[in-house]
N, C-alpha and C positions, 0 to 999 in steps of 0.2 A: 546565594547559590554556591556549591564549592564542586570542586571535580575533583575524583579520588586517582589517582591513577596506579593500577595493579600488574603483576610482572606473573604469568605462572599463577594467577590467583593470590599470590605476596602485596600487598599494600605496600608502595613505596613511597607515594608523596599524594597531599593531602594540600591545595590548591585554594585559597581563598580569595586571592588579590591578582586581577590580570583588566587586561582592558575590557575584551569583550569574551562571550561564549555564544554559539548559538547551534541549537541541536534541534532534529528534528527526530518525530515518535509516528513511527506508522502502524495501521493494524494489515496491511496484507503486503509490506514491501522493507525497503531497507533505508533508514536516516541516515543523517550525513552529522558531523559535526566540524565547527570551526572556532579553534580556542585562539583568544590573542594576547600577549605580554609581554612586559618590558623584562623579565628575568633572563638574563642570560644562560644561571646556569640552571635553571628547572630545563631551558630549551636543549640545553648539552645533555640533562640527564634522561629525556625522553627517548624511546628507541622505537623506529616506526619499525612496523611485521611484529613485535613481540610487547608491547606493552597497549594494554588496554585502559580508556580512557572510560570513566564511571561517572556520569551525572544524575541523582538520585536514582529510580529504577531502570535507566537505561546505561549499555556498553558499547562501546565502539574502540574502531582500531585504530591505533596511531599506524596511517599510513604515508604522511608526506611532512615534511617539515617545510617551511618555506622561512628565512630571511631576508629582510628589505632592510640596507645600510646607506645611507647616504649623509651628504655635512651636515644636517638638520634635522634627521629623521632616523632611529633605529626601531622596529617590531621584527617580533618574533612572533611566529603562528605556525599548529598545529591544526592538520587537517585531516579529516578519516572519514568511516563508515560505520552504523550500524552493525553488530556483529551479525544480525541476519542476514547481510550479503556474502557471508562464507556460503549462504546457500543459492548463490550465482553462481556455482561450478557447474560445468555442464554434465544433462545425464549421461550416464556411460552407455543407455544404452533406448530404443525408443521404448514408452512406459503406459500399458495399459490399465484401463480402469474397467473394471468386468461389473455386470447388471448384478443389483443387486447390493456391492462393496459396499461399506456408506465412505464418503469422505473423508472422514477425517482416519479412517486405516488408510487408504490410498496415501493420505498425505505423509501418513508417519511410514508405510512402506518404502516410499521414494526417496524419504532419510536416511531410512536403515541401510537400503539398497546401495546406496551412494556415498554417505559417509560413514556409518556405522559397521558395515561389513559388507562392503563392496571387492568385486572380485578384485581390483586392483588393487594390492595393500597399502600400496601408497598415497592413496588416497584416503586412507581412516585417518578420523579424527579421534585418537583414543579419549579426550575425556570428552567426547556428546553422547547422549542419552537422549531418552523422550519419555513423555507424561502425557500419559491417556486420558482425556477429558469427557471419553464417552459421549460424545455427538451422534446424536439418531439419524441424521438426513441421509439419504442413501441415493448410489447413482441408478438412473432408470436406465439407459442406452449403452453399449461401448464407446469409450472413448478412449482413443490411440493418440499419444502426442509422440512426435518426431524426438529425436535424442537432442532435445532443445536445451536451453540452460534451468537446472532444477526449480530456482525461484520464480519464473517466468511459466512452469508447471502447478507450481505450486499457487501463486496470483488464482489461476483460473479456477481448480480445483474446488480452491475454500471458496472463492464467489458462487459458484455452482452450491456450494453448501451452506452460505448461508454466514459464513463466520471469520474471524483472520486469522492469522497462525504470528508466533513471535519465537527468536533464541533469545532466552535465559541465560546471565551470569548468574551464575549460582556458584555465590561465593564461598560459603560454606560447606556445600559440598561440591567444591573444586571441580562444577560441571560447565557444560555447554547445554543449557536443558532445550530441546524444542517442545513445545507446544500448541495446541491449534486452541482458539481463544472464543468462546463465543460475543456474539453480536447481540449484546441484550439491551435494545434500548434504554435508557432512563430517565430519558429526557424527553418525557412526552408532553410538558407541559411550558418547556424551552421554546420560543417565538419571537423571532428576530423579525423587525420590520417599523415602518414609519408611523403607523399603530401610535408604538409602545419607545417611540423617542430613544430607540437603540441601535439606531444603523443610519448611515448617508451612502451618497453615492450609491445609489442604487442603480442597477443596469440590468433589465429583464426580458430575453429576447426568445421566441421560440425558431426552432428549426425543422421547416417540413421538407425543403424541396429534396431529402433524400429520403423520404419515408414512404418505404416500399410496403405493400400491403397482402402481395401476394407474389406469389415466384416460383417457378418454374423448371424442373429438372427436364433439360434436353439429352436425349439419350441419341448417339449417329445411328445412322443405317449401317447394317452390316447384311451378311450374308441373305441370312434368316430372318431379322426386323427391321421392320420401318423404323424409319425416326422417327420418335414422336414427342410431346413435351407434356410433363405432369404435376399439375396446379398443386400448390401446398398454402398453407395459408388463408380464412374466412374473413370477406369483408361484403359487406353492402353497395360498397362506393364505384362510381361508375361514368364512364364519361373522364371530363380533366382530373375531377378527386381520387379515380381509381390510379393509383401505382404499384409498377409489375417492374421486375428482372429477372432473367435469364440466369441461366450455371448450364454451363455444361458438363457433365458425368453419370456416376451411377449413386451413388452418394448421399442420399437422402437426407441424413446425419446430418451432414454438413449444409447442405440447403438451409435446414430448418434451425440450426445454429446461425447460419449466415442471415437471413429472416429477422429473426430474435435483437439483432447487433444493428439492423437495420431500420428501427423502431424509430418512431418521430422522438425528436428529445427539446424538452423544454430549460435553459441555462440563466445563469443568474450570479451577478456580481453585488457583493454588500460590503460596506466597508464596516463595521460593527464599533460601534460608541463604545468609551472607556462608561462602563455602568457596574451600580452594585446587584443589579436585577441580576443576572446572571453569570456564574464563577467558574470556570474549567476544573476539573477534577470534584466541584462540587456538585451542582444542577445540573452539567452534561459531560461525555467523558469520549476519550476517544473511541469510534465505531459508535456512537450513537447518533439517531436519525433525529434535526434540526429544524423547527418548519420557520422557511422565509416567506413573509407575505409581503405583497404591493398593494395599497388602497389603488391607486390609480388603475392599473393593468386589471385588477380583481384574482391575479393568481396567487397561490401559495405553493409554495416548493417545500417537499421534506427531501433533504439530501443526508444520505450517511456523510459523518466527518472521517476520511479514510488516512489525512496525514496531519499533525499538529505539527509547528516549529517554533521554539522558542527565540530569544534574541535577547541579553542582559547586556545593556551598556550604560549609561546614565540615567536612560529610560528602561522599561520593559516592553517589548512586543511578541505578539504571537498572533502566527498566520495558521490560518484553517486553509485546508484544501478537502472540497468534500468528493463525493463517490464519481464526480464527473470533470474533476481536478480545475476545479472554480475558485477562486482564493478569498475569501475574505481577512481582513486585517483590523484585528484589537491592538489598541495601545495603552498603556496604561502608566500614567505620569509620576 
């Protein structure tokens, strides 16, 4: 594994020998990287805010440098982000989504809006761009969000639609590309479990005592109306199985999003065997939905894989974290 490190799009040093690396690839958020070595002077000639760090198809920023010197012991390490977290600036301004937009315009407006020709000039970023991927999903309701932080908009968006979004080095044409990525499974044949002699440490729990089944917009008395409350949500259940909460406003929107977030959820820890059954970028990839099964319990879980993180030190590791930020951990000798 080598790390390329670039100045302005300029290739400056080309990195083959260090202690460790480990970076992480997400499909809807922003990875982190941590380089570590005994070179002294690659560490003098790195410059955090202006040089970016390139591990095969991902960039990241040199944002910290950290030294540790003592009579026994000197490293040097390099620490950063994901270039996708340039899109944690906050919106300038709050950013609606109108019936009908599909997604993934919404997401590339909110870029444009913001970095590409925002009213504040100061805030452009003159080399990003975006690449239209043509995603059909489209929003049914309004949706208003607060002048929050743009990737924190952006997260919700693409889930709503279906897909993740990524920024692009694009080295040869000296860009910042954003993109929205679609979610195509292809790993439908991918099955982790005691089965097939490729996971330990299994931990499989379900979680009911907040799963609300129905809910209620309470609307005050005023002048002219009674208070009253109005049931959203279809269930059978009845007695101790029935569960209900309260909202108070007018907001129906939001009820029925709040609802939705309140679903029973079933969790799941696997520790995943070094095996040749199944290979990362080969038989599943990132954004691909994974099924875990338990003979014992009788459940199987399909979880999207939402963050990957690598780790190169005398061994290799890489952790899964899937759509409900559950870790599994590969190692490979």
């Amino acid at each position: 594994m080598r790390v390329d490190i670039y100045s302005d799009f300029t290739l400056k040093d080309i990195l083959q020998s260090y202690s460790s690396v480990q970076f992480s690839e997400c499909i809807r958020d922003a990875g982190d990287i941590q380089l570590s070595f005994t070179d002294s002077e690659v560490y003098r000639n790195i410059k955090v805010m202006e040089d970016f760090l390139v591990v095969g198809n991902n960039a990241y920023l040199a944002e910290n440098k950290h030294k540790t010197d003592s009579k026994d012991f000197r490293k040097y390490e390099i620490t950063g982000r994901h270039i996708t977290s340039i899109l944690s600036w906050r919106c300038v301004k709050g950013f609606e989504v109108t019936v009908g937009e599909t997604y993934e315009d919404a997401c590339i407006r909110l870029v444009q809006e913001n970095f590409i020709s925002p009213s504040d000039t100061k805030r452009k970023i003159d080399c990003m761009a975006v690449r239209k991927t043509n995603l059909s999903a489209k929003n049914t309701v309004k949706r208003i969000y607060e002048a929050n932080d743009c990737l924190s908009i952006l997260k919700f968006i693409s889930k709503l639609g279906g897909f993740g979004f990524k920024l692009n080095y694009d080295i040869q044409e000296k860009k910042l590309v954003f993109q929205c990525v679609p979610v195509s499974d292809r790993s439908s044949t991918v099955i982790f479990g005691d089965k097939f002699n490729n996971i330990s440490e299994t931990d499989i729990y379900e979680e009911t005592s907040d799963y609300k089944n129905v809910a209620y917009l309470y609307t005050d008395q005023t002048e002219t109306e009674k208070e009253s409350y109005t049931a959203y949500g279809e269930t059978d259940a009845e007695g101790l199985l029935r569960r209900e909460y309260v909202e108070k406003g007018s907001s129906a929107e939001d009820l029925l999003e709040g609802l939705k977030e309140k679903s029973k959820t079933t969790g799941a820890e696997f520790v995943i065997l070094n095996s040749e059954q199944y290979q990362y970028n080969k038989d599943y990839f990132l954004g691909d939905t994974v099924l875990l099964t338990d003979t014992d319990s009788g459940l199987s879980l399909a979880k999207p894989i939402e963050k990957v993180t690598h780790f190169y030190e005398k061994t290799y590791e890489m952790e899964i974290t899937y759509g409900d930020a559950i870790p599994t951990i590969f190692t490979k000798k």
